[in-house]
KOLDOBA-272224 format. One record per residue (C-alpha): residue in one letter; x, y, z; residue number from 1. Coordinates in nm, 2 decimals. Each point is the difference from the previous one (the first is absolute). Example, Ala and Ser with C-alpha at 12.3 -4.5 7.8 and 13.67 -1.06 7.14 Angstrom:
<rs>
+------+--------+--------+--------+-----+
: type :      x :      y :      z : seq :
+------+--------+--------+--------+-----+
:    a :   1.23 :  -0.45 :   0.78 :   1 :
:    s :   0.14 :   0.34 :  -0.07 :   2 :
+------+--------+--------+--------+-----+
</rs>
This chain:
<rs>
+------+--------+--------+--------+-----+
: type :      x :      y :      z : seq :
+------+--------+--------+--------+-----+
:    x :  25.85 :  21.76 :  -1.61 :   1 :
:    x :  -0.01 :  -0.01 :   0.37 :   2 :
:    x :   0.17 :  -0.24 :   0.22 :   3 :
:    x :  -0.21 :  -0.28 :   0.12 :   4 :
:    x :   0.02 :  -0.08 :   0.38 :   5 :
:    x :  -0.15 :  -0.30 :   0.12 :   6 :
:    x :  -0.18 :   0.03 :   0.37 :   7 :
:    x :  -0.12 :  -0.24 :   0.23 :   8 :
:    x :  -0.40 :   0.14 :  -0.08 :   9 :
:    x :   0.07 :  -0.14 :  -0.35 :  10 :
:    x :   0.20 :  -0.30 :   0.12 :  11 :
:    x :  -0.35 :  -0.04 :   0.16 :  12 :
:    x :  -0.19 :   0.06 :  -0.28 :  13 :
:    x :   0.18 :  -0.24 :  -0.24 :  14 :
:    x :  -0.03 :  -0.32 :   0.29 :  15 :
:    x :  -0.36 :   0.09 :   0.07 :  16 :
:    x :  -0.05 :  -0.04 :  -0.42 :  17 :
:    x :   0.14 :  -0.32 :  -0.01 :  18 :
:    x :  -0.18 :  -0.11 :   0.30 :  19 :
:    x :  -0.34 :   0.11 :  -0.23 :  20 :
:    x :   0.11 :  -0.20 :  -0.30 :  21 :
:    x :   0.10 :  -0.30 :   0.21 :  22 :
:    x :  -0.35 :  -0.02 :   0.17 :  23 :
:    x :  -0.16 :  -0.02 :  -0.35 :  24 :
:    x :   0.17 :  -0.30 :  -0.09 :  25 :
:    x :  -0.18 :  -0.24 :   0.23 :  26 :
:    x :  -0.31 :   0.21 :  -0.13 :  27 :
:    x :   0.08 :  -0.14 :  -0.37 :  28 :
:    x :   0.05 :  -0.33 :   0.08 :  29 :
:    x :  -0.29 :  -0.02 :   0.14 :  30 :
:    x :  -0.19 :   0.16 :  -0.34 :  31 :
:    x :   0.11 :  -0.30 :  -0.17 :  32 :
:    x :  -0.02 :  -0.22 :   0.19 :  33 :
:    x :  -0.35 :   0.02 :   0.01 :  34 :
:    x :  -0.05 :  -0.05 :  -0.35 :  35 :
:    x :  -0.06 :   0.39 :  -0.09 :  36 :
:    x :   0.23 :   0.02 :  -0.29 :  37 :
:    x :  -0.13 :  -0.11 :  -0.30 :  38 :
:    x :   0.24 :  -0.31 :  -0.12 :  39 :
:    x :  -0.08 :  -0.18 :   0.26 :  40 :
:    x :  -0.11 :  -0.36 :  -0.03 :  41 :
:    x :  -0.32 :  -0.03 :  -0.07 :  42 :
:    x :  -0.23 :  -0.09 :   0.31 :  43 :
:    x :  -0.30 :  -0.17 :  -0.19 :  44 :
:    x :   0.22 :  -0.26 :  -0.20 :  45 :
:    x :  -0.31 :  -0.31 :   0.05 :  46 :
:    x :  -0.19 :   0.12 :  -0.30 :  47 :
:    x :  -0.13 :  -0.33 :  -0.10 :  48 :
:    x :  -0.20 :  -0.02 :   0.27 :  49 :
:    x :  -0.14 :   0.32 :  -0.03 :  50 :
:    x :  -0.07 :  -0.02 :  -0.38 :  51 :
:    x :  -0.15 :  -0.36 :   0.10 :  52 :
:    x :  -0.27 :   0.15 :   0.29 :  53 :
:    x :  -0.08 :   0.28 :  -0.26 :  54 :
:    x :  -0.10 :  -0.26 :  -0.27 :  55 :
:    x :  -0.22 :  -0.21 :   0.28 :  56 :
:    x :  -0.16 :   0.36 :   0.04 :  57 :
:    x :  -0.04 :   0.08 :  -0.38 :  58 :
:    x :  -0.13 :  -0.36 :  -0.08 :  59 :
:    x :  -0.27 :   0.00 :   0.27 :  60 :
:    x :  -0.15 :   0.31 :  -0.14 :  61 :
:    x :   0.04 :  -0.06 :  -0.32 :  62 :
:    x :  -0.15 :  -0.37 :   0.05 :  63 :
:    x :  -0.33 :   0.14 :   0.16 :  64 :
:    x :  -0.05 :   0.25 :  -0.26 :  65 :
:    x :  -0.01 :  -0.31 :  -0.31 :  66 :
:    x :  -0.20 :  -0.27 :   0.26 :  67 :
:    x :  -0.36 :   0.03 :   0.02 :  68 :
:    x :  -0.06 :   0.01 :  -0.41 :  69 :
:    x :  -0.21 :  -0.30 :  -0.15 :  70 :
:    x :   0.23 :  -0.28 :  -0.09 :  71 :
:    x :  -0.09 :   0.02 :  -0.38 :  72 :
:    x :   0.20 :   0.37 :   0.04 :  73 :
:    x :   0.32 :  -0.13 :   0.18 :  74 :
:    x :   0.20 :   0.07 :  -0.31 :  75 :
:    x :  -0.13 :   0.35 :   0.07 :  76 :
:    x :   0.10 :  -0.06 :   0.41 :  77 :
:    x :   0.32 :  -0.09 :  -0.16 :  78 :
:    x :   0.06 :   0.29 :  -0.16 :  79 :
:    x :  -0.14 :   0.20 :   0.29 :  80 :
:    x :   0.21 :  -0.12 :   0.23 :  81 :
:    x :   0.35 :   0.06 :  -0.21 :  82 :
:    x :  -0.14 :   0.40 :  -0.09 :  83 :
:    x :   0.02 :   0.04 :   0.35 :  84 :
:    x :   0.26 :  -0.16 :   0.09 :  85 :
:    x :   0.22 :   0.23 :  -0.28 :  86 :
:    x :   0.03 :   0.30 :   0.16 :  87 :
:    x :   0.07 :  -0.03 :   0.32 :  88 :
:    x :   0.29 :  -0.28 :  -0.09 :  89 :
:    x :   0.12 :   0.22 :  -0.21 :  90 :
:    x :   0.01 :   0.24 :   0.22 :  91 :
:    x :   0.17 :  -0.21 :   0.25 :  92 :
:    x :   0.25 :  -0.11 :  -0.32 :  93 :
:    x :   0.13 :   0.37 :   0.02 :  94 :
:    x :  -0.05 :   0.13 :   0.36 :  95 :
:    x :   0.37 :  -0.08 :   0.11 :  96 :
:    x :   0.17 :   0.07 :  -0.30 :  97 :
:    x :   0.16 :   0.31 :   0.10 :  98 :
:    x :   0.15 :  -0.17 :   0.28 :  99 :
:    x :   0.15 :  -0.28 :  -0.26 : 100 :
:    x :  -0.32 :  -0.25 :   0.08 : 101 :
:    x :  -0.09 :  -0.14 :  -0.30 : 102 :
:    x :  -0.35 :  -0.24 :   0.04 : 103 :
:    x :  -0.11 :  -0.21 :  -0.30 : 104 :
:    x :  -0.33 :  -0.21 :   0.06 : 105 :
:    x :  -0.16 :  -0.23 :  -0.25 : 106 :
:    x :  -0.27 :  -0.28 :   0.02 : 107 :
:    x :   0.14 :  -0.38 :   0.05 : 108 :
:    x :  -0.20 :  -0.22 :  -0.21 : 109 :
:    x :   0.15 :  -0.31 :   0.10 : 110 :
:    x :   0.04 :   0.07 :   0.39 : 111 :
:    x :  -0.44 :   0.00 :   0.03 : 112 :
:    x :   0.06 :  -0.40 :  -0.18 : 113 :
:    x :  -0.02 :  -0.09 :   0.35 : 114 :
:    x :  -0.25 :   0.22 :   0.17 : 115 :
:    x :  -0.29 :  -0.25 :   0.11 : 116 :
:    x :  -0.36 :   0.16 :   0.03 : 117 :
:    x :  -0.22 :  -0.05 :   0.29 : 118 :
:    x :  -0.23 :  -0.30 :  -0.03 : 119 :
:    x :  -0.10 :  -0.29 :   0.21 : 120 :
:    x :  -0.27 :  -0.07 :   0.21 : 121 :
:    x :  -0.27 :   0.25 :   0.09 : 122 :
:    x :   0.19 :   0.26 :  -0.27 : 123 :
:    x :  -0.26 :   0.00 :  -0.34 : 124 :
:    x :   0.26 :   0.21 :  -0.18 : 125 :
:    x :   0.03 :  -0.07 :  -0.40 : 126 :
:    x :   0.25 :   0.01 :  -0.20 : 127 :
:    x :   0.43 :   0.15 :   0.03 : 128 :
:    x :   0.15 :   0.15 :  -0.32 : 129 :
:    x :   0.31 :   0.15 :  -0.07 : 130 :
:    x :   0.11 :   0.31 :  -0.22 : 131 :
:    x :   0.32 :   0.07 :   0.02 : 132 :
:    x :   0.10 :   0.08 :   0.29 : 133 :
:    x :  -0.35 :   0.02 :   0.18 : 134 :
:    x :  -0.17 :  -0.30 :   0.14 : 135 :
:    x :  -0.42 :   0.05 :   0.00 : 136 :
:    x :  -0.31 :  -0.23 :   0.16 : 137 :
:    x :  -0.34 :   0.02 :  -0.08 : 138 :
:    x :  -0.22 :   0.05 :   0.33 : 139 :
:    x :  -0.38 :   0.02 :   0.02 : 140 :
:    x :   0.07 :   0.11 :  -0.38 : 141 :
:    x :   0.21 :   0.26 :   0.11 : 142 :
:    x :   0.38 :   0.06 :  -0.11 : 143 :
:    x :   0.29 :   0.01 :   0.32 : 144 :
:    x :   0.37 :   0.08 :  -0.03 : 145 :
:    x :   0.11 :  -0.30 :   0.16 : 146 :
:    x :   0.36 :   0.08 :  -0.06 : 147 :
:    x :   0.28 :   0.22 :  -0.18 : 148 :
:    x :   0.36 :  -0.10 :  -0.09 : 149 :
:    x :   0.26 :   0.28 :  -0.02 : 150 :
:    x :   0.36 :  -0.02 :  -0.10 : 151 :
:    x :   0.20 :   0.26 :   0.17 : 152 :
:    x :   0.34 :   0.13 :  -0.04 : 153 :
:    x :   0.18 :   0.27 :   0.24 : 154 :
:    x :   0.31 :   0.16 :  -0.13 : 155 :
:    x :   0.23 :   0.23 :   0.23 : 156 :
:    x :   0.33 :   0.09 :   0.01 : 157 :
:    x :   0.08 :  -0.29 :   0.17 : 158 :
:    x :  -0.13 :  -0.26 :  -0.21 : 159 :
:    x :  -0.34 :  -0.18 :  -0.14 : 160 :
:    x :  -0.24 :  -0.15 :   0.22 : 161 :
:    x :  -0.29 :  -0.22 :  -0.23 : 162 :
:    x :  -0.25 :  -0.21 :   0.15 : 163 :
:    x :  -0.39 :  -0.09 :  -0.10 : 164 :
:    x :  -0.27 :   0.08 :   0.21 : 165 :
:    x :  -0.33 :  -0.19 :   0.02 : 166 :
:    x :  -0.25 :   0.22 :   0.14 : 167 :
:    x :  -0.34 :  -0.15 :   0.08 : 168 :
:    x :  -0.23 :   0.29 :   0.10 : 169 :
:    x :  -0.21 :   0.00 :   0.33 : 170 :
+------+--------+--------+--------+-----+
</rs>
């Protein structure tokens, strides 16, 4: 083995490598600050809201594909209207779930108790029934979704949000 003699090139050398590394630190920082690793808090943590403006979507559509049918079929409208409404919730039931969002939805039977249908003056609309969760009025012989109640629970890591959602579609 040879003898080792340190020079002031790699004096220079060794201070311009510390130099490097210190300039990265700042560079690091910065990375996470920004929210680019991956356990950093989670940036969407209102998702109550957003399951709540996804049912308002799901219901609408859902409630113009079951109105229109003669109001001796609104058992059928009924029906109609919760076949389409399956899929997509239960779609929306597991679209988070691999970020540890759980979404449970199911129809309120007692929250539409209270859901008044249109009448009054210059309205000839017939009669408002209930099934389950779905409030219905006859019009011009014709069944319309007046109303849908949903029970709705959010779990996350940070806890359970529940609420119930009467949606009335447009």
């Amino acid at each position: 083995m040879g003898v080792v003699r340190v020079t002031r090139r790699g004096q220079l050398v060794l201070v311009a490598a510390a130099v490097a590394a210190l300039a990265l630190v700042p560079v690091a920082a910065a990375y996470l600050q920004f929210g680019y690793a991956p356990d950093v808090a989670d940036p969407d943590a209102d998702h109550g809201e957003r399951v709540a403006s996804e049912l308002d979507r799901l219901v609408d559509d859902a409630a113009e594909r079951a109105t229109g049918r003669p109001w001796s079929e609104r058992e059928a409208a009924v029906r109609e209207l919760r076949a389409a409404l399956g899929p997509p919730v239960d779609t929306l039931e597991r679209s988070r779930l691999g970020d540890a969002v759980a979404v449970h939805v199911t129809e309120n039977e007692s929250a539409v108790a209270g859901v008044a249908c249109p009448s009054g003056r210059g309205r000839a609309f017939g009669d408002c029934e209930r099934d389950g969760g779905v409030v219905l009025q006859e019009r011009a012989n014709e069944t319309v979704v007046v109303a849908v109640a949903l029970d709705v629970r959010v779990t996350t890591p940070d806890g359970t949000t529940t609420f119930t959602r009467v949606l009335q579609p447009r």
